[in-house]
C-alpha positions in Angstrom: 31.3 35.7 154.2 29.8 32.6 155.2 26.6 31.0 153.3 24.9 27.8 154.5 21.9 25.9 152.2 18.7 24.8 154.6 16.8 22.1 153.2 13.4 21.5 154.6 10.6 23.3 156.2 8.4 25.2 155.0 8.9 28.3 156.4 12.6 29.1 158.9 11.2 31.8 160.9 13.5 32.0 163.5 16.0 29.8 162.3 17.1 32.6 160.1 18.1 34.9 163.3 19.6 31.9 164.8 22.0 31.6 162.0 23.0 35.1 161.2 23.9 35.3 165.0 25.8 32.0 163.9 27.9 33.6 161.6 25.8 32.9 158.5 25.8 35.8 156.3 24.2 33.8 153.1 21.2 31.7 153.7 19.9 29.9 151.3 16.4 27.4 152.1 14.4 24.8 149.7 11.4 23.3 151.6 12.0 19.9 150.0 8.6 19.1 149.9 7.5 18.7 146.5 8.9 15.5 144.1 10.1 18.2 141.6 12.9 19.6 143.7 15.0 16.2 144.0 17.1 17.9 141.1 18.5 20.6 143.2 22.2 21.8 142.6 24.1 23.2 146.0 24.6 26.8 145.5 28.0 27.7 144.5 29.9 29.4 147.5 28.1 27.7 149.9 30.3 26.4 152.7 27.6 24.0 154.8 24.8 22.5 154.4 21.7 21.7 157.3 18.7 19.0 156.3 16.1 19.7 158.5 15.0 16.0 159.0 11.3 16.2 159.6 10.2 18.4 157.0 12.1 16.9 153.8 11.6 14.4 150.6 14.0 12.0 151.2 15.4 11.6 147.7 16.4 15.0 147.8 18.3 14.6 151.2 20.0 12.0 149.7 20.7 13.7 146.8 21.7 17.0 148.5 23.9 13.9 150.8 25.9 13.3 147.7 26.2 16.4 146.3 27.9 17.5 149.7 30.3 14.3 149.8 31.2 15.1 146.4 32.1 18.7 146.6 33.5 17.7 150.1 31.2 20.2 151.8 29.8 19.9 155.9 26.3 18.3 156.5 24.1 18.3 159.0 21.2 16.3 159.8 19.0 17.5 162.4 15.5 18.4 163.4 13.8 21.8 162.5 14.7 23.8 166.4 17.3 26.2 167.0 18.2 24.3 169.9 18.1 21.0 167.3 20.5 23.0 165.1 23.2 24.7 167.9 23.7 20.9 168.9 24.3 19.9 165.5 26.3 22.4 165.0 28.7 21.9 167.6 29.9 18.7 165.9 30.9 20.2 162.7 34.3 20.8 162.4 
C-alpha cells in the first residue's frame, strides 16, 4: 500500500483518479488555505508528499517542507494539473 499527503486546493477532483492509477492507494488532502492549518502533522504511513503550489498558505508548505526533510520523506512541488503532477512525478526517485 502506497499513501501520498496532497496539500492544497480546494477540491482534487480528478487528481484523485490520477493518483490511484498512480499507484496511490492512500490519499490524504488539506486545502491549506486557512492560517489555522500551519500546524499540520504528516500522516503516519505516508510515503510522499505533493504541495500543490498555487492553491496553499505558504507557512504550511514550509512547514509540511520540514516535516518531510525531517522524517526523510519525497516532496513534490508542483502546480494543481494532472499533467503538472505526472511531470513532477517523474523526478522523484
Amino acid at each position: 500500500m502506497s499513501s501520498i499527503l496532497v496539500i492544497g486546493g480546494d477540491r482534487l477532483g480528478n487528481i484523485v483518479d490520477f493518483l490511484q492509477n498512480q499507484g496511490f492507494t492512500e490519499i490524504h488532502h488539506v486545502t491549506g488555505r486557512k492560517s489555522s492549518q500551519t500546524g499540520v502533522k504528516i500522516p503516519t504511513g505516508v510515503h510522499m508528499i505533493l504541495v500543490l503550489t498555487d492553491f496553499v498558505n505558504h507557512n504550511l508548505a514550509k512547514t509540511v517542507k520540514n516535516q518531510a526533510k525531517d522524517r526523510e520523506l519525497p516532496i513534490v512541488f508542483c502546480k494543481r494539473s494532472c499533467a503538472a503532477i505526472a511531470k513532477a512525478l517523474l523526478h522523484v526517485a
